[in-house]
C-alpha positions in Angstrom: 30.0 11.4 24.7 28.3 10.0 21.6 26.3 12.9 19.4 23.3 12.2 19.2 21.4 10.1 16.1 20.9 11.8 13.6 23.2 14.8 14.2 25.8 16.4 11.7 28.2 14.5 14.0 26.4 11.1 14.0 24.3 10.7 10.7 21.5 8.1 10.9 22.0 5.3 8.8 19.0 7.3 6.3 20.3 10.2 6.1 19.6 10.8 2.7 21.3 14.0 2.0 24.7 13.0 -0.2 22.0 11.0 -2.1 19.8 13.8 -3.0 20.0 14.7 -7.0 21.4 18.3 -7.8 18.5 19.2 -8.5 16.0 17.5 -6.0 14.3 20.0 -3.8 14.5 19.1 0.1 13.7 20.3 3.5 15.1 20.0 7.1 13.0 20.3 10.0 15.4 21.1 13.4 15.8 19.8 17.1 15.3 23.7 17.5 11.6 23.9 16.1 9.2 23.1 19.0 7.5 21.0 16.8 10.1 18.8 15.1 10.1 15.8 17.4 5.9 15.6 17.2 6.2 15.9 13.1 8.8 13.2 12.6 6.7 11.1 14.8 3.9 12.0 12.7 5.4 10.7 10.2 6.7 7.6 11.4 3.4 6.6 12.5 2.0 7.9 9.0 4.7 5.5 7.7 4.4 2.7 9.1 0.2 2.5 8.9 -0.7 3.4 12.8 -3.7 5.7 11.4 -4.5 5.4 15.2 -1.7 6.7 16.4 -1.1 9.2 13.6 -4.8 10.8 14.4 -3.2 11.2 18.1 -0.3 12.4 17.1 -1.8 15.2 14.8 -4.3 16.2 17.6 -1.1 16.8 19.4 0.3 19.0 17.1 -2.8 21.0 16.6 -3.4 21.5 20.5 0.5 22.1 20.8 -0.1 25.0 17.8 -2.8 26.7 20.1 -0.4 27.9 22.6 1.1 30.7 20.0 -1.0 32.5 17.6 1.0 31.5 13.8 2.7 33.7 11.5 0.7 35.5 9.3 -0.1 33.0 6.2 1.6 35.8 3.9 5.2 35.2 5.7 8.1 34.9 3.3 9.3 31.3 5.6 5.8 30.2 5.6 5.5 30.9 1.7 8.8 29.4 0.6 7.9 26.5 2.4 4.9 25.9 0.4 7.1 26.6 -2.6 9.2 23.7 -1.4 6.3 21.2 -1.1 5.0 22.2 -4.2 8.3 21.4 -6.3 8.8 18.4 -4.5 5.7 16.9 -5.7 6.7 18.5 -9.3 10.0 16.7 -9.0 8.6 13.1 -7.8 6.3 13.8 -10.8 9.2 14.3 -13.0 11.6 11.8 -11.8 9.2 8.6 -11.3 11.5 5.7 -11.5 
């Protein structure tokens, strides 16, 4: 049996991870997260211009993030991942080719 797309055992043609610089901040969203396959969809539609569909898509998401109350706003995962999305946009900054 093939592993599936994507996978450590069957990397997509994208994966972009022996590319990254030393010292370019990244971030992996898992199968695990009950919201990974809606967010990667996200932003495929985001990516390719379907605001339609991306407007769907995010409603999703947001009615799929009413069934669980979130973690507190001050929780150190939910912190660090700002911190990530704030130095990547510090790096892009930086590194503009």
């Amino acid at each position: 049996m093939t592993s599936p797309v994507g996978s450590k055992a069957n990397k997509s043609k994208f994966d972009c991870y022996d590319d990254l610089a030393e010292d370019e901040p990244y971030f992996v969203i898992r199968a695990d997260d009950p919201l990974s396959d809606a967010l990667i969809e996200l932003h495929a539609y985001i990516g390719a211009g379907q605001s339609g569909a991306s407007h769907n898509k995010l409603a999703e998401i947001m009615e799929l993030t009413r069934e669980r109350p979130p973690r507190p706003s001050d929780s150190p995962k939910y912190r660090e991942t700002f911190a990530i999305s704030q130095a990547m946009e510090v790096w892009r900054r930086n590194n503009k080719r």
